[in-house]
N, C-alpha and C positions, 0 to 999 in steps of 0.2 A: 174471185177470192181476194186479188190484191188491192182493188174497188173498194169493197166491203169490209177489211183490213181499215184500210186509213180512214172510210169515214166512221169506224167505230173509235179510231184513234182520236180521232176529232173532235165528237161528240163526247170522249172520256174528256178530254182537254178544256172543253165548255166547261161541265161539270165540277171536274177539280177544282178549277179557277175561281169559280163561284160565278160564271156567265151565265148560270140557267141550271134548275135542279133534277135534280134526276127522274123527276117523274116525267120531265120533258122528255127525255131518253129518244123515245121511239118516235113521237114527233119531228125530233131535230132531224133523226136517220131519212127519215122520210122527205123533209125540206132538200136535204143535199143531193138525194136520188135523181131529184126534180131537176135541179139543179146541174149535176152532171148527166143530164138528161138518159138516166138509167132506171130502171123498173126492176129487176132484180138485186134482193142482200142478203147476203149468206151472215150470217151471227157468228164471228169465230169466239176460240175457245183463249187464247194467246193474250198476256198484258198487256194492255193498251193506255197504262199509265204513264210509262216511260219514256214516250218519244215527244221528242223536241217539234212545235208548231212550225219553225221554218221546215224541218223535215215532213212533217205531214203534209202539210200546202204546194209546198216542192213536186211531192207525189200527185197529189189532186192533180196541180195544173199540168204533169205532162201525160197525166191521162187523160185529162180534157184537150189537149194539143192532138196526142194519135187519134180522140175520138171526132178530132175536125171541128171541134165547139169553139175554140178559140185558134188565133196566131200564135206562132212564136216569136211574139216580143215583148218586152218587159210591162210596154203602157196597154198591152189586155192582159197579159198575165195577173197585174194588179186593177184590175176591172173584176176579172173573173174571181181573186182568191178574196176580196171585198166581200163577191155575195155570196161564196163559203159562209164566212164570218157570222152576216149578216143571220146563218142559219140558228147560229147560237145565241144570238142578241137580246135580249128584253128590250121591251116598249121603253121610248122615253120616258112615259110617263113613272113609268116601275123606280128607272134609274134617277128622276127626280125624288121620287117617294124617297125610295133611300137615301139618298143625297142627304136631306134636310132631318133625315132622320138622324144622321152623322152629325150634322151640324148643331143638332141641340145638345149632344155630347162635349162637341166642340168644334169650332171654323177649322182647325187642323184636321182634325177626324175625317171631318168631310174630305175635306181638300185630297187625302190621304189614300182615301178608299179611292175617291174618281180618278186621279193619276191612275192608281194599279189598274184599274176597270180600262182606262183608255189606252193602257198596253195591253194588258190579255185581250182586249178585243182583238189588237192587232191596226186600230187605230194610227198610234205610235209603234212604229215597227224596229220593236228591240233588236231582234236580230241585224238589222243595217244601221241602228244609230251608235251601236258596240263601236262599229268599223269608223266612226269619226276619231281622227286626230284631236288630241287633245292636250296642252301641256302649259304650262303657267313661264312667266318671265318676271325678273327682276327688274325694276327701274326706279328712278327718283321718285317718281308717283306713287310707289308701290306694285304690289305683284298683278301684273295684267294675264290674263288669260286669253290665250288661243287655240281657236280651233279651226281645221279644215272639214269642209262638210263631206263627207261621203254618200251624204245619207239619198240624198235625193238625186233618184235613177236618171239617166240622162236621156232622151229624148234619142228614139229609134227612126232613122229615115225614115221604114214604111208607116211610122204612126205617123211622122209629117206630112206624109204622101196621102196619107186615109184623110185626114182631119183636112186637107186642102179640098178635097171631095164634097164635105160633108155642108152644111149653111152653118156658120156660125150661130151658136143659141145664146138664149136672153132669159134662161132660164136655168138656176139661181143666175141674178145678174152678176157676183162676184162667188172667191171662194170666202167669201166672209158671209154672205149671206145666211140665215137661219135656216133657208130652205135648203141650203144643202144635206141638212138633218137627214140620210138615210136615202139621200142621193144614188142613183146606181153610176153616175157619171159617162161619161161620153170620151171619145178621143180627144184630150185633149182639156178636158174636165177632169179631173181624180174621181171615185168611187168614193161614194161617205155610206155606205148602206149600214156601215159599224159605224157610223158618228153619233153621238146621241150629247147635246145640250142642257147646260143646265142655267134656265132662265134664274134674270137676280134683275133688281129694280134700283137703277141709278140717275140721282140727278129727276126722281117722278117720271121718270122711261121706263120701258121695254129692253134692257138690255141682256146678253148673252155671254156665258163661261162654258168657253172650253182650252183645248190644251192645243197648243202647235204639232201637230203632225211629224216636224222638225227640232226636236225639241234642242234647243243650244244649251242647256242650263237647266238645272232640277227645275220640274215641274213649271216648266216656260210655259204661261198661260196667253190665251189672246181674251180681249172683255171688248164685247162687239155691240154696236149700236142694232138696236130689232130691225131700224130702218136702212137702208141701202141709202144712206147720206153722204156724202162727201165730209173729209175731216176738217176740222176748224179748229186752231188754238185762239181760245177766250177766257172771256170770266168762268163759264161755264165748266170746261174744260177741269179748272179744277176744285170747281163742286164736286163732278163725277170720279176724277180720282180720290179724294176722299172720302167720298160715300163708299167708294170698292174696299178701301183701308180699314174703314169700322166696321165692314162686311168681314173682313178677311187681313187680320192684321198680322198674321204673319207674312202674309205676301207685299212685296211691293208694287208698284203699279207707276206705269209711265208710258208716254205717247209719243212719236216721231213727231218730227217740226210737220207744216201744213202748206210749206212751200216745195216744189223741184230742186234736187239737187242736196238740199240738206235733209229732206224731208227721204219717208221709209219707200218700198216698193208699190203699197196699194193705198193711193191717198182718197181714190172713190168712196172709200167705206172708213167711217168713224170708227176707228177702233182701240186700242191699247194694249201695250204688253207688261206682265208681270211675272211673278213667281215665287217661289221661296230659295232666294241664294243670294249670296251676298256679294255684291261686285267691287272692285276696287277704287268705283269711285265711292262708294258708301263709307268705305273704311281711310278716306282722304281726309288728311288734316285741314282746319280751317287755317286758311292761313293769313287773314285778316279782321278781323272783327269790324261790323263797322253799325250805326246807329241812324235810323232813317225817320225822319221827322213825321210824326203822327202815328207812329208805328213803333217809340220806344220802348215798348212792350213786348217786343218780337226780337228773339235772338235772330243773329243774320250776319253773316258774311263771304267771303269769298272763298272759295276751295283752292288748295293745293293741287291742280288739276291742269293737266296739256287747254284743254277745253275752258271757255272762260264761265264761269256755276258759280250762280246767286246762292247759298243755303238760306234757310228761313226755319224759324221752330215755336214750337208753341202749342198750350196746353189744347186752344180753340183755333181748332181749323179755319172756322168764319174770318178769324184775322190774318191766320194766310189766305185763303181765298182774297182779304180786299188787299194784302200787300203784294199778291203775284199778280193780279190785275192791275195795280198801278202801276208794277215792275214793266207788265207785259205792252202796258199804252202808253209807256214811258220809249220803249225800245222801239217797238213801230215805228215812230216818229224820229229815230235820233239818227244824227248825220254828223259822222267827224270826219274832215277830209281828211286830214292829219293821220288817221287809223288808216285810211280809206275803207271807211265805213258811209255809207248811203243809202238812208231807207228806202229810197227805190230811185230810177230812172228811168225816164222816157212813160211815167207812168207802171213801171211795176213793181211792186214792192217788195223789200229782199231782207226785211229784217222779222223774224221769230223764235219762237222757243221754241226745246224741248226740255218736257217737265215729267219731274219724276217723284213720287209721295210715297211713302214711306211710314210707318209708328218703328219711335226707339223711345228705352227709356223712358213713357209713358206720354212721350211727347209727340206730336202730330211733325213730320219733317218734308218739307220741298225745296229739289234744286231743281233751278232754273239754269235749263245752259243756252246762254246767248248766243243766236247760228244766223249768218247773212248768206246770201245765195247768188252775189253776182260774180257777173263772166269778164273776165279780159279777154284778149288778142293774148299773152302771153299765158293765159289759165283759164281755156275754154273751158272747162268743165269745173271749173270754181275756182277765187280766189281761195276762199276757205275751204279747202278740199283734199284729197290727196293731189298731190306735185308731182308733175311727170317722170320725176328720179324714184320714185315709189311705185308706178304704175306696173310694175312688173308684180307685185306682190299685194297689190289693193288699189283699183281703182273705182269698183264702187263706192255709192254713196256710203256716209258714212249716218248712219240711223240710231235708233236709240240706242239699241244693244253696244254696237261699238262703242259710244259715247260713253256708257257705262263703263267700257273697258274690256269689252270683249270680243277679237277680231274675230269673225265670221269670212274665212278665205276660202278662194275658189278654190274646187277640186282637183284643178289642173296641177297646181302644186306639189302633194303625194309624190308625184310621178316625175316631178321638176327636181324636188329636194333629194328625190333616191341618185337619180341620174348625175346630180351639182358634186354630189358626194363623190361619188364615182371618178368624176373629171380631177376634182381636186387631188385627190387621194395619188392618182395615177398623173399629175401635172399637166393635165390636157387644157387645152382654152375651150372654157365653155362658149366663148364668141363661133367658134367651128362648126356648132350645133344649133339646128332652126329652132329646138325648144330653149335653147337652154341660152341662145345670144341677147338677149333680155335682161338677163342678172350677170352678162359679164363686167360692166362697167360697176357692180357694185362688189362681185366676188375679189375684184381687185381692189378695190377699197378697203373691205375689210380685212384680207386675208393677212397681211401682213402684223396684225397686232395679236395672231398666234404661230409662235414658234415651234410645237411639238403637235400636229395634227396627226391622226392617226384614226383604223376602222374603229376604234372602243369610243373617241370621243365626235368624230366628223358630224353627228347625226346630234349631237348637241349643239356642238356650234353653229351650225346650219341653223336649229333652230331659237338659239338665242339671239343672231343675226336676222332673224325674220322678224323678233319679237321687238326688236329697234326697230327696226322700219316699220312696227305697227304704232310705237309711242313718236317718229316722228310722222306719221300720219295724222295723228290725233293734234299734234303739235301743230301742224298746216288748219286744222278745221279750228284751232281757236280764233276767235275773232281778235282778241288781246293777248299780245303773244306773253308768256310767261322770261318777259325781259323784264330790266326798269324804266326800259321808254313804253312797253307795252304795259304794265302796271299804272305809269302814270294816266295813260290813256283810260283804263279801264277805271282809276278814280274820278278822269271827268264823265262820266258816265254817271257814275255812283253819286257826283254831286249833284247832277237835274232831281235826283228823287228825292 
């Protein structure tokens, strides 16, 4: 009966959502049967509109667990409650139909319904992206945004221990690939059996919209190449974010640099991120104007930004396209020792963009932010990079998102900041502590430029003190520091074009 209970809860849950219509009803019951490898359903009489999908799923998987179908660990758990999901699903093709059926309404419309669709699936898993940290900061730049991610489950010994087991697969060859479409996944692979794509045509390609899993920012999209390519920034490059733009103007759309270190996590596969939200550097003052010969036509200047950002605007794209390509094989090639700037050594090249496109005000908009990628003896892991006095609160790369303005921090933190509070509060050295000896050299830094700490405000400070070390982070990755001797440097820059 308790079986039969939740997957009628389930199925009510398809239904309301609008996953699939009621006449599907006794088909879905039937799929999940299969599924929790059961042959008897009892039809109760009890509402089954009311309970919440992390509750129901909850239920499934530790009946699936006593019934020995699965482990108990999170990476089958989320295997298993996938191809629940998957029970409720319509074909791609359905979710295309509608899609564009949205879209003749309006590019919002569409955009609108598939969000909601890629959470009720359980795609995007509301109930764990709640649980992100989340809070905005003040600084010179403007209000930057931070979040810690909770969202993404961490990695269970024995799923390390299975997956060592198993041969590694080549099939989809990334998690970008289009085949992952309805994927049941593997250890060590995620389950897409609820993924469903919605193909769109960029740049005369094959390309692919869907949503992050992860999402950091309202309806954080990914726009993925059909082919399993490696990424490139070129001319190209920003055809295809503007093609996405006239597609879809209320989103904006931008691409990690195409080198290590400044570039994103998955540079194998050509792809992009956008969305509908507005980041702080969108809303960054210009703070220079400047006029670039052949190209007086084209507003353009420099941003008020940690980061060093070309803007560019204009009514026709085509002439941004030819002015971020001269911008972009302008920068390639430039070498100021005096910055210590060097397009490459020893034969590797360390100078590229990342770009980001935009419609405001009926005008077509691209920043360009200038990113170098090499290593010293005293900053292995990048000059332009986070600096080892920040490595305690961000030492990866620093990607488009953050560029934008919005720090993306590990989850180890949570548990860092509750505990920093704790020490402070009670006058403890946080150096005393294996987790916490990391941020004593900085708790002592700042602590002194507050006199009245106390449990009402700690959990503030704490985190407006993180949110500095996020805008001096960003301050490390520009290439032209926001000085006057870094200003003049980023005008000889300005003068080759």
């Amino acid at each position: 009966m308790e079986l039969s209970k939740l997957i009628r809860q389930l199925v009510t849950y398809g239904i309301h959502t609008g996953l699939m219509p009621e006449a599907d009803r006794i088909y879905a019951v039937n799929r999940i049967l299969d599924v929790m490898q059961e042959h008897e359903y009892t039809e109760t009489e009890d509402d089954a509109s009311g309970a919440e999908l992390e509750t129901i799923l909850g239920g499934l998987l530790s009946q699936a667990v006593e019934r020995g179908i699965i482990a108990d660990t999170q990476e089958q758990k989320d295997l298993f409650d996938t191809r629940l999901m998957d029970c409720l699903m319509p074909r791609p093709s359905q979710v295309q139909e509608t899609f564009w059926k949205k879209y003749a309404e309006s590019p919002q419309t569409a955009t609108e319904y598939y969000y909601k669709f890629s959470q009720d699936s359980d795609y995007i898993r509301r109930y764990r992206i709640k649980k992100d940290l989340k809070w905005k900061v003040d600084s010179v730049y403007g209000e930057i945004d931070i979040t810690i991610n909770l969202s993404k489950p961490e990695k269970d010994p024995r799923d390390i221990a299975a997956a060592r087991q198993k041969k590694a697969g080549s099939y989809p060859k990334c998690l970008l690939c289009k085949e992952n479409e309805g994927y049941a996944g593997r250890i060590g692979h995620p389950a897409r059996n609820n993924h469903r794509i919605i193909p769109i045509t960029i740049n005369q390609a094959a390309w692919g919209l869907q949503y992050s899993p992860y999402v950091y920012y309202n309806e954080h999209c990914i726009v993925f190449n059909g082919e399993h390519t490696p990424m490139k920034i070129d001319r190209d490059t920003f055809i295809k974010l503007f093609d996405f733009v006239r597609l879809f103007p209320h989103y904006f759309l931008g691409s990690n640099a195409d080198l290590p270190i400044v570039g994103g996590s998955i540079l194998s596969h050509d792809h992009f991120q956008g969305g509908h939200y507005t980041f702080a550097m969108a809303k960054a003052a210009m703070e220079k104007e400047i006029v670039i010969p052949g190209f007086e036509d084209v507003q353009a200047g420099i941003l008020k930004w940690p980061l060093s950002v070309i803007r560019i605007r204009h009514r026709d794209s085509s002439r941004l396209v030819e002015l971020a390509a001269h911008i972009l094989e302008a920068w390639r090639g430039y070498t100021d020792e005096d910055a210590f700037i060097f397009a490459c050594t020893d034969g590797e090249p360390h100078n590229t963009i990342t770009p980001i496109a935009r419609m405001r005000d009926g005008l077509f908009e691209l920043d360009l932010t200038l990113r170098n990628n090499i290593t010293t003896d005293e900053h292995p892991l990048g000059v332009f990079h986070p600096h080892a006095p920040y490595h305690h609160i961000k030492k990866e790369n620093i990607g488009l998102i953050e560029v934008m303005g919005l720090a993306v921090l590990p989850s180890r933190l949570k548990k860092e900041m509750e505990l920093l509070g704790e020490y402070i509060l009670e006058g403890r050295d946080p150096a005393s502590d294996p987790d916490l000896e990391k941020h004593a050299a900085w708790v002592r830094e700042f602590l002194p430029a507050y006199t009245d700490i106390n449990e009402d405000n700690i959990e503030e400070i704490i985190r407006k003190e993180v949110g500095k070390v996020f805008v001096g982070v960003l301050e490390d990755a520009g290439v032209f520091k926001c000085t006057a001797e870094g200003r003049r440097a980023f005008d000889r820059f300005l003068e080759i074009l």
